[in-house]
N, C-alpha and C positions, 0 to 999 in steps of 0.2 A: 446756320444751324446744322447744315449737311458736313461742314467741316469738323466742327462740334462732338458730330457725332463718329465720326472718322477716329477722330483722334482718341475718343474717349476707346475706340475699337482696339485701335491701335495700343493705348495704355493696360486694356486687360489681357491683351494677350503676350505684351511685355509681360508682366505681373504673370501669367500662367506660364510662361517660357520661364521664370525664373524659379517658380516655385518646382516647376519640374524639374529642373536643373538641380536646388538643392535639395531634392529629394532622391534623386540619383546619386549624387555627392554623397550623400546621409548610405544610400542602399550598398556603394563603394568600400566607404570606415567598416561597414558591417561586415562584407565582403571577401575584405580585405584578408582577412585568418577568420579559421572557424574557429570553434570554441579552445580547440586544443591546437596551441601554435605547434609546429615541428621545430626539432633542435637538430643543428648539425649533428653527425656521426662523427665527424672528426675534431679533435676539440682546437685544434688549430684555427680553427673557422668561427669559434666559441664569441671572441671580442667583436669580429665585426657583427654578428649575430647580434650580439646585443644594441650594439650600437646603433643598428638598422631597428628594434623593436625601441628603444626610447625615440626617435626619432618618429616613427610612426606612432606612438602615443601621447605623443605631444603633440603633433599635429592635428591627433582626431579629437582630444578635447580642446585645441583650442577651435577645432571649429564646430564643435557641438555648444564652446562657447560653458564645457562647462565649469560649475565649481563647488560641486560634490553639497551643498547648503546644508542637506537633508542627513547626511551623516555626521556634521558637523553639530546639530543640535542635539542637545544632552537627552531627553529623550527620548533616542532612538540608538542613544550610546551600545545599548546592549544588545542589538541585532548584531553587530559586529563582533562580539565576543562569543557570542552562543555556535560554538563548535560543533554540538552533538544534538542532531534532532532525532525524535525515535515517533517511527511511525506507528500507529497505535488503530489498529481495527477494535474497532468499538466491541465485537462480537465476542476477543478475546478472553476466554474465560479468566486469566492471570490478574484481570482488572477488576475483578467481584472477590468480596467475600462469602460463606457462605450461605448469606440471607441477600444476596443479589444487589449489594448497595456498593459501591465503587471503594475501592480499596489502593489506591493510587500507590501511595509508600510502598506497600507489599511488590505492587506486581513490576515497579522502576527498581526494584531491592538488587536483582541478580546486576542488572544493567551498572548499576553505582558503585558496585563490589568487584563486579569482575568485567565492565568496558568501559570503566573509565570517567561514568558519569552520564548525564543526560539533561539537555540546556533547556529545547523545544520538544513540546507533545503537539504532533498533530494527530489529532483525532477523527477518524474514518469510521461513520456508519453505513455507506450508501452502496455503493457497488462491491460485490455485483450482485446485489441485492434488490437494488431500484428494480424496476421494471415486472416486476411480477406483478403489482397491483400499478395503482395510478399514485401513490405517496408520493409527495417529491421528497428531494434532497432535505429540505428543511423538516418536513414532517418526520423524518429519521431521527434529526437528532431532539425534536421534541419528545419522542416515541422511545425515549430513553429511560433507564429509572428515575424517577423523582421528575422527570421531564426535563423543562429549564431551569428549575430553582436546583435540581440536582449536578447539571453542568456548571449554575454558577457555585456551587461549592466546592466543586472540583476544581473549579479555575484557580476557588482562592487557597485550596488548598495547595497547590501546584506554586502558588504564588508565594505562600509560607515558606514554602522547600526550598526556594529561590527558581525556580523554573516557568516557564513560559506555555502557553496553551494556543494552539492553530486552530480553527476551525476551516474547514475542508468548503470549497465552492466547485462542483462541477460541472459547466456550462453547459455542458451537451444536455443536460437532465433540464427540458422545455416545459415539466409538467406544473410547477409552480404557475409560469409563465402563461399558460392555459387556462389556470384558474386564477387568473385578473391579477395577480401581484407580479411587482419586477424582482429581477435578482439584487438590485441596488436595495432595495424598500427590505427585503427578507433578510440578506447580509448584514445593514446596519441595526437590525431589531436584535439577530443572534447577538451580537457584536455588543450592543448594549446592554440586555438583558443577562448575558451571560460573563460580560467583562473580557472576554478573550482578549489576546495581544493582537492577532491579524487573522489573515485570509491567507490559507494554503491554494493557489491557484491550481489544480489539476488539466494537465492538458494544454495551459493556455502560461503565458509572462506574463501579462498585467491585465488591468482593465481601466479602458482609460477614463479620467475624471475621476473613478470611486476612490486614488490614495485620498483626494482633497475632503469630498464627504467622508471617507472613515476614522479621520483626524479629528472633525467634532465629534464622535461617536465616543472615539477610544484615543484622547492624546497620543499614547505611544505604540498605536498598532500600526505595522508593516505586512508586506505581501511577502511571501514566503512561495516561488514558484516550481513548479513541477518541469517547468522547458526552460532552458538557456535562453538568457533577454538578450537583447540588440543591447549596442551602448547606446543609445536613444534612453532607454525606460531604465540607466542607471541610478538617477537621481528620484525613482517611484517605486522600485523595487529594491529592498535591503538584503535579501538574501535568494537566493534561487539552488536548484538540482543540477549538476552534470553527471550525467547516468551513461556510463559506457554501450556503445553496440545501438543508440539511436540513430545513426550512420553509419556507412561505410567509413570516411573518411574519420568520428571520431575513433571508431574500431580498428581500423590499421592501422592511428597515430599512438594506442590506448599501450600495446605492448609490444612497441620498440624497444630500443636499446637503452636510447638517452631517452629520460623522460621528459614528454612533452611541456610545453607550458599552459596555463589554465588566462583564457585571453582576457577573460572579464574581471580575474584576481589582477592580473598585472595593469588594466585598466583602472581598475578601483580595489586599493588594496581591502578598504575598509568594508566593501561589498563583500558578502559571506556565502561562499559555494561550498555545499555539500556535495560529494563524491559518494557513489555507491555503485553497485551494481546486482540487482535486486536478486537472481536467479542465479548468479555465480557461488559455488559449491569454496572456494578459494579467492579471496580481495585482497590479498595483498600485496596487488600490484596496484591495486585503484586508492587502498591504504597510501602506500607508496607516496604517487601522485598528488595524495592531499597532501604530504606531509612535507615535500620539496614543494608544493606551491604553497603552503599557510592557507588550506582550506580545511571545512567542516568534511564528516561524514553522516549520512543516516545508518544507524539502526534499525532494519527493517527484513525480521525473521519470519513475521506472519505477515506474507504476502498476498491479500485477499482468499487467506483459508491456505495458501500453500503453505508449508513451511521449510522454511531455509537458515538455517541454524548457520553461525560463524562457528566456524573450526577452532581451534584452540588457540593456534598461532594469531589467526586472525584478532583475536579477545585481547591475547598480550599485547600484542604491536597498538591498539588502541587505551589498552592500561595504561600505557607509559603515556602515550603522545596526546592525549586529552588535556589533562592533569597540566602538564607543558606549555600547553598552547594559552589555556586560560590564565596560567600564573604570570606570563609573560607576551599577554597578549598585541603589547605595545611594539612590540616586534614585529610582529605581522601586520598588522593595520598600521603602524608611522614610521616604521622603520624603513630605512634604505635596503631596499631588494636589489641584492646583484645573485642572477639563476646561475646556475652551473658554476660555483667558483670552485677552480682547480682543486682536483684530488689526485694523491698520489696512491692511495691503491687502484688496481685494476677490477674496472667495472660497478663501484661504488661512487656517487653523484654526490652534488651539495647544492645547497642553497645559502648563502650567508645574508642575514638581516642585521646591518648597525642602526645604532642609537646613540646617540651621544657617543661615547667611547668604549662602549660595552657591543660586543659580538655575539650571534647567536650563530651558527651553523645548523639546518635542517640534513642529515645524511640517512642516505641510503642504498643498501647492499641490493645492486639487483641478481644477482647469483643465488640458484640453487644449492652454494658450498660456502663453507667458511671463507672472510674475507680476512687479511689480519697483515699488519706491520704498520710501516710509517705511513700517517692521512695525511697532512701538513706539515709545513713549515711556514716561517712568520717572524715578525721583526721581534724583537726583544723589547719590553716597557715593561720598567721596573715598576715592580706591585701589582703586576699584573698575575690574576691567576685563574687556570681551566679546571671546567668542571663536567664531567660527562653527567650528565642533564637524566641521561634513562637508565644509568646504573643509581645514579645516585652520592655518586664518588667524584675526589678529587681528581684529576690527573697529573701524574709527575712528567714534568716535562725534560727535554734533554736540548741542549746546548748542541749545535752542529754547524760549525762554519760560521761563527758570527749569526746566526739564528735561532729561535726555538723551536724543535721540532716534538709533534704530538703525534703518539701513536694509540692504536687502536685494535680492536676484533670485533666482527662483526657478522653473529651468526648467519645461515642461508635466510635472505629474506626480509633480513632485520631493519629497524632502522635505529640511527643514532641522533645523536644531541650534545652538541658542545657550546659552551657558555664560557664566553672569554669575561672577564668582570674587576676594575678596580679592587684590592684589597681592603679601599678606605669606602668603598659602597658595601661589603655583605654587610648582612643582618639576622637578626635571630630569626625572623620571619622565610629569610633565606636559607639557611641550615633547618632550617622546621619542615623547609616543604623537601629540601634533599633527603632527609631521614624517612621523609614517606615515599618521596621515587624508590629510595634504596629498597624499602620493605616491598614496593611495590617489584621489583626488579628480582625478588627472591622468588616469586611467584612464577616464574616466566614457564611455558609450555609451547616451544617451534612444533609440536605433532599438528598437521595440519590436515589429519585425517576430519573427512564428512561422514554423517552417519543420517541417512532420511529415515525420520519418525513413519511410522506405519498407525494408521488408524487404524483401532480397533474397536471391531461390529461388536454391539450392544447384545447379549443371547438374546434369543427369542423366548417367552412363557407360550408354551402351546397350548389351547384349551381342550374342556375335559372331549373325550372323544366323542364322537355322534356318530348313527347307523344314517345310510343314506337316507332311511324310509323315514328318519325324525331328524332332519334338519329345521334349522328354527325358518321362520316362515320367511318366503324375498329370495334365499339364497338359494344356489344354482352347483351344483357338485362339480367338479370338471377334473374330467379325466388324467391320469397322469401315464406316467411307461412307467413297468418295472424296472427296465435299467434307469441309468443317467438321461435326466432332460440336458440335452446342447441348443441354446441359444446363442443370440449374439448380442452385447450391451453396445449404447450409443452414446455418447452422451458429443457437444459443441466445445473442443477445447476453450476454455478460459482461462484467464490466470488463475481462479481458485482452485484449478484442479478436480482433481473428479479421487479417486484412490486406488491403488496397485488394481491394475485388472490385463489379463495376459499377460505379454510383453511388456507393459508401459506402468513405470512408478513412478518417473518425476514426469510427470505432463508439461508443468511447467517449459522445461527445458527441450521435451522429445520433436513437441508438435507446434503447426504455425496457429496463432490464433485466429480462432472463427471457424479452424478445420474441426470435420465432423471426424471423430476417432470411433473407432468399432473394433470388440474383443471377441473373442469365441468363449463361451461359460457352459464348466459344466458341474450340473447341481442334482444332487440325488432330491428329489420331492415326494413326499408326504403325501398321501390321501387328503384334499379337501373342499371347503365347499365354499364360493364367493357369495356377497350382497348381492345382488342382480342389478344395481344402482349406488350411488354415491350415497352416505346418507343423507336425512334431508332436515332441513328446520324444524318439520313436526317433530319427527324422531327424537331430537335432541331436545324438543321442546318436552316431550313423554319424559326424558331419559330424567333432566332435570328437576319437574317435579317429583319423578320417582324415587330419587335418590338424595333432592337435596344438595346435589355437589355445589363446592362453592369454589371456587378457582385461588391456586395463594395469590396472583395479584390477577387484578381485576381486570388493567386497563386496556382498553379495544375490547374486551369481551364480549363477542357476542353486536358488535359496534354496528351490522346493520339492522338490527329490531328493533319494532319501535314498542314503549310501557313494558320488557321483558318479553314479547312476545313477535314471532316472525309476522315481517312485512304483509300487510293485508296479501292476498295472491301470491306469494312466497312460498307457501307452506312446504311446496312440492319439491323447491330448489334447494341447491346443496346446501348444507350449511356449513360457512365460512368465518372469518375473524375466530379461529380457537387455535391450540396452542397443538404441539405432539399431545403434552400430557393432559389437557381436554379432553384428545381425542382416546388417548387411551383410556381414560376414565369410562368415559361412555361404553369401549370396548368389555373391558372390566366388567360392568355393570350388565351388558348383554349376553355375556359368556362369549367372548368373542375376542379375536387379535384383530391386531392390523399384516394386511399381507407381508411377504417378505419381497424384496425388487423381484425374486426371480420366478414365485408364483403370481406374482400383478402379472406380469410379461409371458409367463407360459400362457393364462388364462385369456389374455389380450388379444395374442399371437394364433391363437386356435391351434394351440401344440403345437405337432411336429409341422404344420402347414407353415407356419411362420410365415405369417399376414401382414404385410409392410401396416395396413391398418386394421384396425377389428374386425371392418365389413370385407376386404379383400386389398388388393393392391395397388387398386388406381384410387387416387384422393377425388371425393366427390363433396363439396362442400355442401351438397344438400343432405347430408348424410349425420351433419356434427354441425355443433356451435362452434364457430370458431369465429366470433366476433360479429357475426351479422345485428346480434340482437343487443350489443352496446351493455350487456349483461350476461347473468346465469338465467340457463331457461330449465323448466320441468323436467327430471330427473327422466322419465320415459318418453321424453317427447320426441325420438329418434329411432321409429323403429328400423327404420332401411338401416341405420349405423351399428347395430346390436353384432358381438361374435354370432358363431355357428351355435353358441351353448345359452344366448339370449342375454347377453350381459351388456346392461346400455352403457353409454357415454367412458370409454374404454379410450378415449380420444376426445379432448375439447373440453368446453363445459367449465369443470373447474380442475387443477393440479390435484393430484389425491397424494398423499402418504402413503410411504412404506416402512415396515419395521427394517429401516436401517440406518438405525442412528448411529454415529461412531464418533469416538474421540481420536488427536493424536495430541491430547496435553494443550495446546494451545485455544482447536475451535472444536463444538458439538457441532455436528451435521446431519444431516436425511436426506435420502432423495425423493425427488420427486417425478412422480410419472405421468401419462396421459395429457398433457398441457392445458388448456381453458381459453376459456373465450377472449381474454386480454390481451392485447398484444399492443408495444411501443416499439415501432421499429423509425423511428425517429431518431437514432442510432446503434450504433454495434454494441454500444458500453451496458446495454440495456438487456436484463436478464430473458432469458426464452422465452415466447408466449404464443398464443394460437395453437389449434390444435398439432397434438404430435404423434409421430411414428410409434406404433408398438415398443419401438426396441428402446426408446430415446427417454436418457435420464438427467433429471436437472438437481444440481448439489444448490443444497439450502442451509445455509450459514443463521446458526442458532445462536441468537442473543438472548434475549427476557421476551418474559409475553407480553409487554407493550407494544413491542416490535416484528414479535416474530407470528404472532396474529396478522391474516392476510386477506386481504376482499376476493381471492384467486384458487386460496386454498383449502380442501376437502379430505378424506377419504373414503373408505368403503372399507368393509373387516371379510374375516375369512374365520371358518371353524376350521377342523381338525375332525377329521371322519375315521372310524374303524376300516383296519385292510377288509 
């Protein structure tokens, strides 16, 4: 028995010696080259280069053992083809028409006309939006117009067009999760419910086990990943992101000389890698990149509220190379890839993909100046004829030395396309689609100037004036200077930006994220007088029957009363779930605005004192709500936290509004100030909550009032007083 058991000892730790072994082995292939191989600089070194990458790709699938099955079945055909994804924030106004109902055609219109096309929508309601209430991820894209039966029309209207629809999964958002559902159980419900193709993975490559469950859900849905996979998870993920600058190492390989190679295209051709680089003013160099390795790009201008517009040049070089890619896609996905095949101008790369007896050449100019004279040379076969692919045109070739030789020009930047082709293979479908590169080719624009949109603040309506000695009742005057009030604004860099304030207009690009940024502001202020409190449930509950209002859509309205009327013991707490123009209504209706940021903050601040918080400058949490109570408490329930001029909950409680809405064309915004008792810090990705600093202001990304109704958010108004 004692041997017995020896032995059995012995055999499981054989069995763990090996599995760690081949998991090491597995950690190695990965290892091996990051996502962007390096190419020699010298091209003399070019063959054994390659020779050394087929050799190591051969070896790592044969000992991953694999054989691609999962793009081999028809369908899933079409992850492979889909070249252009366009990332799509939900909040985008270009996505509405003007009675708030999704308008899809319209707002992919410019994208179709002037980049070339668009394959994949993944659609994004969540960040950095999550976090202000406790909604999850899911309850975002419920909380949409029409909710899910208005996603599934979308889908299928998406589907009409011939295009694909993502829905967006982001792991770190636990709050689902808290309320008893898994993310498996919520994924395969959207998934069904709405018909989508797959799962945009944010943050994360795959999830293991769910490709198997989302195949009964959805036949032909794929993961579509925001991080570079291992070649482990090639045969579970169909398409994935390579985003410039998520490393060092992909960043100094990104804008070399010779361009890199892309390791998990040359892995799995048929594997689909979008190239982008989300906050760069200039891509095309990352263009480039796709276009010598047969990769996709995103589209992605409205970067959670920032916007990043492609430059002109950038528009054309995607005009041409879309179009390309899709009509001859068999090139890229089964075609023989040999990288870097000789060029004879200086400083202009290729790619050559064969097929049967037909050639395609991927070229591009890496030069800031005109490239131009002899590209190649090549044997001579009769019947054979070249076609430049991104003018649109034949090329005449020339006889030199028992050879053919092609020549070329190739503006700063640009890229090219030549198509070697039997005489006895064109076809009218073939001269159909040359006659619209050509037309497409007429169009072209190398200006590669950037130009950053400016949001622009909504005016203010100021209400009729008041003497101090008749102020309406609650409200508290506060003092101003004759000169210029100088404060300071705060706001937690994010990707969505914040808008031009001092020094700093692209945030995006200025600051590291999560840094706190502070501007110096100086505002000429008005005479006026604040609420002394947030308003509250009763208030709005008076405002309501007084007036009748009825909101244009309804949903969330008003979402914590219960029969129309605030929560038994509520009465006194802010009232939350309304929209800006709720809250303006109410305003309206009292003779009253909503503050502007920079009277909330003088008023908060105690003027010129500038009070890190209301009550002074040491944070005292016995002072404010700031999560204790797992809730909104009584709007006066703090009197130690009140300014010098009696103004409660100025900090915590709940986020108040300010009249500062603004557009830059793409997203509506506000900010918001004072912070409230919610707070997920469960991670970084998670919008600001718990009580905040005087100065501290948080950007609020406006979709529809299903959505943009909030368990968190409040305000409080201000009049307008006589000098």
């Amino acid at each position: 028995m004692k041997n017995k058991t020896i032995g059995l000892w012995l055999f499981l730790f054989f069995l763990k010696f090996q599995l760690n072994a081949q998991q090491n082995a597995s950690k190695n292939i990965a290892d091996k080259y990051y996502q962007l191989i390096e190419a020699p600089i010298s091209s003399d070194k070019w063959n054994a280069w390659r020779i050394e990458l087929k050799a190591w790709k051969d070896s790592t699938l044969n000992f991953l053992k694999y054989k691609g099955e999962n793009y081999q079945k028809k369908e899933y055909k079409w992850a492979s083809s889909a070249y252009a994804t366009y990332f799509l924030m939900a909040n985008d106004k270009n996505l509405y028409d003007k009675n708030g109902h999704y308008d899809i055609k319209n707002c992919l219109k410019k994208y179709e006309e002037n980049y070339g096309g668009v394959d994949v929508v993944v659609l994004w309601p969540t960040y950095p939006q999550l976090g202000f209430d406790n909604r999850t991820q899911y309850s975002f894209y419920r909380n949409l117009p029409d909710g899910v039966l208005g996603l599934k029309k979308l889908c299928d209207e998406l589907h009409h067009m011939g295009k694909k629809l993502m829905i967006a999964y982001n792991p770190w958002d636990n709050s689902a999760r808290n309320q008893g559902r898994t993310d498996d159980e919520e994924l395969l419900d959207m998934l069904k419910e709405t018909g989508a193709d797959g799962v945009y993975l944010d943050t994360i490559s795959n999830i293991d086990g769910f490709f198997q469950q989302m195949q009964k859900t959805n036949r032909t849905a794929i993961f579509q990943s925001e991080i570079p996979i291992t070649p482990l998870a090639l045969n579970q993920v169909h398409q994935s992101w390579l985003e410039v600058g998520w490393n060092d190492k992909v960043k100094n390989l990104e804008f070399g000389e010779v361009p890199a190679l892309v390791r998990n295209r040359w892995l799995e051709q048929r594997h689909t890698i979008y190239r982008l680089s989300r906050f760069s003013h200039e891509q095309s160099t990352i263009i480039q990149n796709a276009w010598i390795n047969g990769c996709g790009v995103v589209f992605w201008e409205n970067v959670f509220g920032t916007i990043n517009e492609l430059n002109p040049r950038d528009r054309t070089l995607l005009r041409s190379m879309l179009p390309i890619q899709r009509q001859f896609s068999e090139f890229f996905t089964e075609g023989n890839w040999f990288p870097l095949f000789p060029i004879k101008l200086n400083r202009v790369y290729a790619s050559q993909w064969s097929l049967g007896n037909k050639k395609l050449w991927t070229i591009i100019n890496r030069q800031e100046q005109v490239a131009m004279g002899r590209i190649a040379e090549m044997d001579e076969i009769k019947g054979m004829k070249y076609f430049d692919l991104i003018a649109g045109t034949e090329i005449q070739t020339e006889r030199e030395n028992g050879k053919i030789a092609l020549y070329a020009t190739y503006k700063p930047k640009a890229i090219g396309c030549i198509l070697a082709i039997s005489e006895s293979e064109l076809t009218n479908e073939f001269y159909t689609f040359l006659k619209k590169q050509k037309e497409i080719y007429r169009k072209v624009d190398f200006n590669n100037t950037f130009t950053q949109p400016i949001p622009r603040l909504k005016s203010v309506v100021f209400t009729k004036k008041y003497t101090k000695n008749s102020l309406p009742k609650g409200m508290i005057a506060i003092p101003v200077p004759t000169d210029s009030a100088i404060m300071t604004f705060a706001f937690r860099q994010r990707e969505c930006g914040f808008y031009p304030l001092g020094n700093f207009t692209d945030y995006a690009l200025s600051q590291n994220r999560n840094e706190i940024t502070s501007s110096r502001v100086t505002a000429k202020l008005k005479h006026f007088a604040m609420d002394e409190t947030h308003v509250t449930n009763a208030q709005f509950a008076q405002f309501l029957k007084a007036s009748a209002y009825k909101p244009a859509y309804s949903e969330n309205f008003l979402k914590h009363w219960v029969n129309n009327a605030p929560p038994t013991g509520q009465e006194n707490h802010p009232v939350v779930w309304i929209t800006l123009a709720d809250a303006r209504a109410y305003t309206k209706w009292a003779g009253k605005r909503l503050p502007t940021e920079a009277e909330w903050q003088w008023a908060a601040q105690n003027g010129k004192e500038e009070t890190t918080y209301p009550w002074g400058n040491n944070f005292d949490s016995t002072t404010v709500n700031t999560g204790q109570w797992k809730g909104s408490t009584s709007v006066n329930t703090f009197e130690k936290g009140k300014t010098k001029q009696g103004l409660y909950d100025m900090s915590g409680n709940v986020w108040q509004m300010t009249e500062s809405e603004r557009t830059d064309g793409y997203n509506n915004f506000l900010i918001l100030r004072g912070g409230s008792w919610y707070a997920n810090r469960a991670s970084e990705w998670y919008a600001d909550g718990g009580a905040q600093k005087t100065n501290f202001g948080a950007k609020y990304l406006l979709t529809w009032a299903g959505l943009d109704r909030c368990a968190t958010v409040g305000f409080r108004c201000v009049v307008d007083i006589q000098n």
